[in-house]
C-alpha positions in Angstrom: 8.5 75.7 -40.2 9.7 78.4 -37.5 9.4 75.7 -35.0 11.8 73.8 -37.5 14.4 76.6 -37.7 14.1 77.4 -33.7 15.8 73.9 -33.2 18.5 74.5 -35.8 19.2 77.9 -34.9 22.1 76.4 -33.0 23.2 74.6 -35.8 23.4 77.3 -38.3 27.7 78.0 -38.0 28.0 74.2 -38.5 26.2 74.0 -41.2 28.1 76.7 -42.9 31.0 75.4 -42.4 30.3 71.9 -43.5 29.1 73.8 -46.7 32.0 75.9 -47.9 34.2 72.4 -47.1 31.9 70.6 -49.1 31.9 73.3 -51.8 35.9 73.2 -51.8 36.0 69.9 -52.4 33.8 69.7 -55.3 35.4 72.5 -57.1 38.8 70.9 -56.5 37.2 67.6 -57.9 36.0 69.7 -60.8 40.1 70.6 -61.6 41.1 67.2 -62.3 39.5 67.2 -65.6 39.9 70.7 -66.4 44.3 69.7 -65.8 43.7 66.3 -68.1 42.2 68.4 -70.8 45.0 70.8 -70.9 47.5 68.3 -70.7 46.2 66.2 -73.5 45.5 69.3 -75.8 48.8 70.3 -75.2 50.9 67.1 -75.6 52.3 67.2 -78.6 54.5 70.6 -77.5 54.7 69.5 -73.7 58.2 67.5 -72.4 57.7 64.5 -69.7 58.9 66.8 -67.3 55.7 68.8 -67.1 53.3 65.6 -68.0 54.7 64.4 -64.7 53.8 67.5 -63.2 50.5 67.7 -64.2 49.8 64.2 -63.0 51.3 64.9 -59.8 48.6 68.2 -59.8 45.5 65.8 -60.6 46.9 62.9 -58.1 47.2 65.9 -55.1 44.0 67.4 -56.1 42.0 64.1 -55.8 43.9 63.8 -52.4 42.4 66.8 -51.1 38.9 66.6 -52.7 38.8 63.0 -51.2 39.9 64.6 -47.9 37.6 67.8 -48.0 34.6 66.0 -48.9 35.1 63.0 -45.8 35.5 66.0 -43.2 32.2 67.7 -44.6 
């Protein structure tokens, strides 16, 4: 195992890094449904203004977990 993490001592800021992206994009990924919940338990009170919204949020978010989650 130490001979293992000798050769990937190198690696280590790389693999950070492609962690917390991969992280970011799956908690972004995990706000799309947490927005479609809201907007369909709030609805009835909502105008189309803000439905619009809303979808624009979820379409933008699944932009950028799509994007995050191809760099990691």
């Amino acid at each position: 195992m130490r001979t293992l993490l000798k050769y990937l001592k190198e690696f280590y800021f790389r693999m950070g890094v492609g962690f917390v992206i991969k992280t970011i994009g799956t908690v972004i990924e995990l706000l799309i449904p947490f927005v479609l919940t809201f907007v369909l338990e709030n609805i009835i009170k909502m105008q189309l203004a803000d439905v619009l919204f809303y979808g624009g949020v979820m379409a933008i978010c699944s932009v950028f977990a799509c994007l995050f989650n191809v760099v990691a």
